[in-house]
N, CA, C and O atoms as CSV, one atom per row, in Angstrom:
chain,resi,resn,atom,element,x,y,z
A,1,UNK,N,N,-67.737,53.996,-24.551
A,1,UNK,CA,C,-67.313,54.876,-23.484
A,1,UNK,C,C,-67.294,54.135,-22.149
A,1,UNK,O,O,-66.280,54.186,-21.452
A,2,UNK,N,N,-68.528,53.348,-21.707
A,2,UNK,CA,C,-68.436,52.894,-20.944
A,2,UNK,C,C,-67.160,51.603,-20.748
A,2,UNK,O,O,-66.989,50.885,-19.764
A,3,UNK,N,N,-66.606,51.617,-21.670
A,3,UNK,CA,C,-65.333,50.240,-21.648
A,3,UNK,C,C,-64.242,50.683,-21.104
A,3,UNK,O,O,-63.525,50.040,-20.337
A,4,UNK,N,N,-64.008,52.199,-21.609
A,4,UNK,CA,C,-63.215,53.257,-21.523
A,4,UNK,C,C,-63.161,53.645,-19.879
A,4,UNK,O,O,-62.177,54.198,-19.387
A,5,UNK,N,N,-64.408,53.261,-19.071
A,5,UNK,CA,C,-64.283,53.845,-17.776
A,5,UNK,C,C,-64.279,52.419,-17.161
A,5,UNK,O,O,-64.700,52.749,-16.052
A,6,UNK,N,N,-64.163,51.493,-17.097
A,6,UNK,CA,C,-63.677,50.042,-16.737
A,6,UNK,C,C,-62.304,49.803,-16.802
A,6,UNK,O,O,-61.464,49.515,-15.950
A,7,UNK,N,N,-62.269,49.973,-17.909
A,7,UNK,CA,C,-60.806,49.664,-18.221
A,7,UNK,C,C,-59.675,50.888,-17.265
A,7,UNK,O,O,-58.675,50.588,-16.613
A,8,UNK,N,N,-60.000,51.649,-17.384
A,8,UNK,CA,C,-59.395,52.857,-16.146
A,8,UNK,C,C,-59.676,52.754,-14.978
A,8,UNK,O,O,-59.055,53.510,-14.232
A,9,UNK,N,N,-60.556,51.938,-14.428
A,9,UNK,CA,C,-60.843,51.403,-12.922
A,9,UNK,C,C,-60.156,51.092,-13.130
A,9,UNK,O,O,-59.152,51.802,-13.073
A,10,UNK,N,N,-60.067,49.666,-13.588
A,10,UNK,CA,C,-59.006,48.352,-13.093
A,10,UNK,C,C,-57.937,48.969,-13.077
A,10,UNK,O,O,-57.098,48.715,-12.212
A,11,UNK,N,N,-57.708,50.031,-14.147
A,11,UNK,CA,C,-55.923,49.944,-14.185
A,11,UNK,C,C,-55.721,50.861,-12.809
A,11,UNK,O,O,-54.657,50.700,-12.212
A,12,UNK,N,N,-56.761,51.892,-12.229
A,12,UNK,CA,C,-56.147,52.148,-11.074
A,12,UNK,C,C,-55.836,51.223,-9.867
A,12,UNK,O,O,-54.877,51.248,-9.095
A,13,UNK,N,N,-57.000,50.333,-9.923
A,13,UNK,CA,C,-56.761,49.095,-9.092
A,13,UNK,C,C,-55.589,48.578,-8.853
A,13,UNK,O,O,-54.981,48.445,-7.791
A,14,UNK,N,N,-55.271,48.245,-10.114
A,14,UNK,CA,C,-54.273,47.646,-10.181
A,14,UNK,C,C,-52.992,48.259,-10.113
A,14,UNK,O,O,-51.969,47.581,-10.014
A,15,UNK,N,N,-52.987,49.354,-10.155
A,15,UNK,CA,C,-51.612,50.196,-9.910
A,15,UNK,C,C,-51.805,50.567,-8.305
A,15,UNK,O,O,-50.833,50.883,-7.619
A,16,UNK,N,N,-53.033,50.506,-7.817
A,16,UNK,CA,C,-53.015,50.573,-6.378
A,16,UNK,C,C,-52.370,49.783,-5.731
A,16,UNK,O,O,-51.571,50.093,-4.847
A,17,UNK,N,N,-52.613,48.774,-6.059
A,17,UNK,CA,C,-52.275,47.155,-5.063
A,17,UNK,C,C,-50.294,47.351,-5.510
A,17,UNK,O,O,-49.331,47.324,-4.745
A,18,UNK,N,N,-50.330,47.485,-6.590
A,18,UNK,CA,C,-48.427,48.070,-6.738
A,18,UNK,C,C,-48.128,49.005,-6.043
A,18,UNK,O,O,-47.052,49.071,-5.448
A,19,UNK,N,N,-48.941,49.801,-6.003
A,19,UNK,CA,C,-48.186,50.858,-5.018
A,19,UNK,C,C,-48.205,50.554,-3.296
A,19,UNK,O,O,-47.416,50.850,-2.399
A,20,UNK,N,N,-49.145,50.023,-3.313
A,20,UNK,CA,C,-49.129,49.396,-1.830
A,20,UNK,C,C,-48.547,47.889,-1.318
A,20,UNK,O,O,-48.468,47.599,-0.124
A,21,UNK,N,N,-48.175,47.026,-2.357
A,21,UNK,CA,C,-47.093,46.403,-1.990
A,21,UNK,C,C,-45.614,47.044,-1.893
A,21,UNK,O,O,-44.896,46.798,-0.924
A,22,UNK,N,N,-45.229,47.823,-2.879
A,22,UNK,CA,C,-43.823,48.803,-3.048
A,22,UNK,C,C,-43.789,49.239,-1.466
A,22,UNK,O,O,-42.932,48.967,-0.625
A,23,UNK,N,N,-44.957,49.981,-1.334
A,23,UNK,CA,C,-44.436,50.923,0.003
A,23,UNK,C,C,-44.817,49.767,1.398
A,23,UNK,O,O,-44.643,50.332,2.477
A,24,UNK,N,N,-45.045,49.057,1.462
A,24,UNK,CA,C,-44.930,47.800,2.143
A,24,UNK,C,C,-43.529,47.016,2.406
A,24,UNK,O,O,-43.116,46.480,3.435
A,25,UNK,N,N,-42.999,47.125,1.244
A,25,UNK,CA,C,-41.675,46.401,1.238
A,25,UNK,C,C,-40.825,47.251,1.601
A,25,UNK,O,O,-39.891,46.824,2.280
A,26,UNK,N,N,-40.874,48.824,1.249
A,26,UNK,CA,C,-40.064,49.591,1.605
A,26,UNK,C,C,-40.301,50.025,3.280
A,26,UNK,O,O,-39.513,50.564,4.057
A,27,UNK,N,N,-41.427,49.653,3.444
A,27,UNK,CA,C,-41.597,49.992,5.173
A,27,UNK,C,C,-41.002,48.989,5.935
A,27,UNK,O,O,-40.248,49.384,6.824
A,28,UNK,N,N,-41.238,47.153,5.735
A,28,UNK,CA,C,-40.594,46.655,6.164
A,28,UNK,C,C,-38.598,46.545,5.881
A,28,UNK,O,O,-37.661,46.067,6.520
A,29,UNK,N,N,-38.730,47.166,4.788
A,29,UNK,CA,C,-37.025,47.294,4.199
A,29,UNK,C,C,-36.183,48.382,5.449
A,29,UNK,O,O,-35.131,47.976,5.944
A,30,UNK,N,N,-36.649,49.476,5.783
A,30,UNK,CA,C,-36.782,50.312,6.245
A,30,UNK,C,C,-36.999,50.435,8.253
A,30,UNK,O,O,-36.552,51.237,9.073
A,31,UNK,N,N,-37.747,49.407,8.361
A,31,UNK,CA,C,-37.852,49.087,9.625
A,31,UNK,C,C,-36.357,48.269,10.631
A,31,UNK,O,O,-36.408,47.960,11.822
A,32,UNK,N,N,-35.222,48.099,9.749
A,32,UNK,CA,C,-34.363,47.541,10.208
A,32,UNK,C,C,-33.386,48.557,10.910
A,32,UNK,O,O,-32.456,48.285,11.670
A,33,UNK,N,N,-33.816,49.792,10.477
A,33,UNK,CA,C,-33.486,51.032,10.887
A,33,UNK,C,C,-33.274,51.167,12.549
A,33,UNK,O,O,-32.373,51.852,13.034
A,34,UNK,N,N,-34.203,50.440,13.310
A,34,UNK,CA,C,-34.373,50.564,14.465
A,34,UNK,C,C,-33.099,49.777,15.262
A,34,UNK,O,O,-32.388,49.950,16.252
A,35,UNK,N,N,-33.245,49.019,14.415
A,35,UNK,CA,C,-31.728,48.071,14.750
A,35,UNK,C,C,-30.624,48.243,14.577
A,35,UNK,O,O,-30.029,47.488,15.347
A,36,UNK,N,N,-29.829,48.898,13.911
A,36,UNK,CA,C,-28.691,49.331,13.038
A,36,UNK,C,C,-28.802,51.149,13.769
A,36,UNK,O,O,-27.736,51.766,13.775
A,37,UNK,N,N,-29.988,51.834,14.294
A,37,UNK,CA,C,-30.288,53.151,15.403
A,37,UNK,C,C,-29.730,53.818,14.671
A,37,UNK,O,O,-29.021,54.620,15.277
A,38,UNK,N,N,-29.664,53.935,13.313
A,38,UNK,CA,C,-29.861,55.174,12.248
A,38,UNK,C,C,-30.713,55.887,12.012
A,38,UNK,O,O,-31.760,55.405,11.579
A,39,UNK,N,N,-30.566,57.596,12.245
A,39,UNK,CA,C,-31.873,58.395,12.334
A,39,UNK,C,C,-32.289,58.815,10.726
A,39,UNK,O,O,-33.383,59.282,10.410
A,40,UNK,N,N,-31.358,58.589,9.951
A,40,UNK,CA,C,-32.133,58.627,8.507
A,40,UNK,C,C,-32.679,57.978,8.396
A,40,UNK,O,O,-33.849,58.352,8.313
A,41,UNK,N,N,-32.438,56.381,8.278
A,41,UNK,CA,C,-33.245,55.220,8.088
A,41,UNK,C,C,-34.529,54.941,8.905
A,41,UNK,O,O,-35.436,54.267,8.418
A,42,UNK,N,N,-34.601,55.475,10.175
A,42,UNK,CA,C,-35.682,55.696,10.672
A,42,UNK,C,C,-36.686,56.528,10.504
A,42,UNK,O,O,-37.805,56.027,10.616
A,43,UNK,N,N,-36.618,57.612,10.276
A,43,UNK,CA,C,-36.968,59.426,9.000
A,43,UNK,C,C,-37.788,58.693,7.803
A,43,UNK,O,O,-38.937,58.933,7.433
A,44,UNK,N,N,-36.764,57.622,7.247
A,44,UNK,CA,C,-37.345,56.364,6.054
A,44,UNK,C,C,-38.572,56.148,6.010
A,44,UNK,O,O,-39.452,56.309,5.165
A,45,UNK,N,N,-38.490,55.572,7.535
A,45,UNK,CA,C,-39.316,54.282,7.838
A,45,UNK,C,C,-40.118,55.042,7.801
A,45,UNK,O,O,-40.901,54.780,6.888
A,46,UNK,N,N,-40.513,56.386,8.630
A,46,UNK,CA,C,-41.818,57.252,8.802
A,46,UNK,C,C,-42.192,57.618,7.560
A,46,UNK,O,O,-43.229,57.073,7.184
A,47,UNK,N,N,-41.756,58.260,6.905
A,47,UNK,CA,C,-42.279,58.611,5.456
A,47,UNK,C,C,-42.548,57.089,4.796
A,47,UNK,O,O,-43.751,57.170,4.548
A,48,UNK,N,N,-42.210,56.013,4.451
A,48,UNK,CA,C,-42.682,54.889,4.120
A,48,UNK,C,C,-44.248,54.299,4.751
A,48,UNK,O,O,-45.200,53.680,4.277
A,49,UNK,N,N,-43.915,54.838,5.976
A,49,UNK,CA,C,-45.359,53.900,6.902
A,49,UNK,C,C,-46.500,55.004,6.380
A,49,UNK,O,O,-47.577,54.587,5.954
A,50,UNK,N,N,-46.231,56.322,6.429
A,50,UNK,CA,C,-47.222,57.257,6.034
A,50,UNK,C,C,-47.386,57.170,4.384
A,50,UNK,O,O,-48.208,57.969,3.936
A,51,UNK,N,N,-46.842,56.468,3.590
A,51,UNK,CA,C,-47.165,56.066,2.350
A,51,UNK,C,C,-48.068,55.432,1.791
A,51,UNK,O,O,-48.900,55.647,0.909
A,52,UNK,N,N,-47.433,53.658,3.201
A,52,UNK,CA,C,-48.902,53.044,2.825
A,52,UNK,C,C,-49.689,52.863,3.139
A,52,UNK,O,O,-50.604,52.199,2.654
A,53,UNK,N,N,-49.550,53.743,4.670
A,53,UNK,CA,C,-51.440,54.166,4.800
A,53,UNK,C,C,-51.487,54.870,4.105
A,53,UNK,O,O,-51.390,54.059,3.184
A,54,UNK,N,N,-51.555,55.737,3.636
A,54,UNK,CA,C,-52.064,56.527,2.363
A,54,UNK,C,C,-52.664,56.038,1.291
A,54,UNK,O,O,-53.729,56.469,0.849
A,55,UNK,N,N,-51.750,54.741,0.623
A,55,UNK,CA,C,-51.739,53.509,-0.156
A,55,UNK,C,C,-53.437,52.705,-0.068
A,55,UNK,O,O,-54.435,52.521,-0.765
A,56,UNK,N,N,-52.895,52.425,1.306
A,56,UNK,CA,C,-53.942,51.689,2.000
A,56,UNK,C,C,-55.192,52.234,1.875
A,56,UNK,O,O,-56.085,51.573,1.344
A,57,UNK,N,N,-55.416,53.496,2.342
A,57,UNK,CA,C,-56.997,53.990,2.089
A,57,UNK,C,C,-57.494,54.231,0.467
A,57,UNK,O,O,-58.642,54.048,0.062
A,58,UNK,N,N,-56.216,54.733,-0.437
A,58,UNK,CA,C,-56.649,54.661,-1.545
A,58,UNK,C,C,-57.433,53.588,-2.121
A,58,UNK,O,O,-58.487,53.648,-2.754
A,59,UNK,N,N,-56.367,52.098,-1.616
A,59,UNK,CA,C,-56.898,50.825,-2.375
A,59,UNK,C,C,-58.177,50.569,-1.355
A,59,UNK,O,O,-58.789,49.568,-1.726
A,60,UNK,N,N,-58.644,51.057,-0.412
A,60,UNK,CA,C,-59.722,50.949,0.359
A,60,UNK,C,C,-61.087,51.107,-0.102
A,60,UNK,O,O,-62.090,50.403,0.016
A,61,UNK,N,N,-60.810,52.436,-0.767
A,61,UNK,CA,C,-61.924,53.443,-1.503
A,61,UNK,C,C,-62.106,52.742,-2.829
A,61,UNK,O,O,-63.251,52.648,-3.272
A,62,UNK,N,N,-60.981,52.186,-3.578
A,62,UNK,CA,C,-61.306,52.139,-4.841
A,62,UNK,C,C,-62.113,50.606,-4.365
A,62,UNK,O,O,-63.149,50.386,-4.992
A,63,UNK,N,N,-61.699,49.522,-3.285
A,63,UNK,CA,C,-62.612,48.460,-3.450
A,63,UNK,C,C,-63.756,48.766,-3.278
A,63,UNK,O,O,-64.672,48.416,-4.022
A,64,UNK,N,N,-63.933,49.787,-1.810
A,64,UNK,CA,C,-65.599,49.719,-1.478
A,64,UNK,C,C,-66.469,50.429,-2.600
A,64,UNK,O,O,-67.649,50.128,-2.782
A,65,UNK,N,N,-65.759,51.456,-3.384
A,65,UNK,CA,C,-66.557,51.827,-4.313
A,65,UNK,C,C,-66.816,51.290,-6.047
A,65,UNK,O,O,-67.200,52.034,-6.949
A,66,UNK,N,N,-66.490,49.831,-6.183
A,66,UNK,CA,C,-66.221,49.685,-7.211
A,66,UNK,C,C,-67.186,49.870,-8.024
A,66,UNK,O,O,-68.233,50.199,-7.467
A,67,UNK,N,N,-67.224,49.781,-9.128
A,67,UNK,CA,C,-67.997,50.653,-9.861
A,67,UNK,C,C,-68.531,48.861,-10.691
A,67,UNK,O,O,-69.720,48.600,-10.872
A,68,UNK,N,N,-67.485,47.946,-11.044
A,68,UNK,CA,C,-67.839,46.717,-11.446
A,68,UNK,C,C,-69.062,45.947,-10.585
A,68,UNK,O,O,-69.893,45.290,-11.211
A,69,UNK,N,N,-69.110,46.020,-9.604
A,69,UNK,CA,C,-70.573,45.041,-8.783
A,69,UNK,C,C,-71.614,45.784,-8.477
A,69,UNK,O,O,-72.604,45.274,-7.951
């Protein structure tokens, strides 16, 4: 059982750090918006930046609390 709850850390871990590179790339993808003064693409950018902070505190929590150290 206990392998069972390791093995499901990591994999959130690790789907964290994917999800917070994705919405990283899509924020900087997204940030060109400002340049090109498209208000969708800018709309983008906000929902992207509020992603990966979101992202961000998730993968925050899962380091400080790891359950491995």
């Amino acid at each position: 059982m206990k392998k069972n709850i390791i093995k499901s850390h990591l994999k959130k871990k690790s789907q964290s750090k994917l999800a917070l590179s994705i919405s990283l790339f899509l924020a900087l993808l997204t940030s060109t918006g400002y340049i090109f003064n498209s208000k969708g693409i800018i709309f983008l950018f906000y929902i992207f930046c509020f992603v990966f902070l979101y992202n961000l505190v998730i993968n925050f929590l899962l380091e400080k609390f790891d359950i491995l150290s």
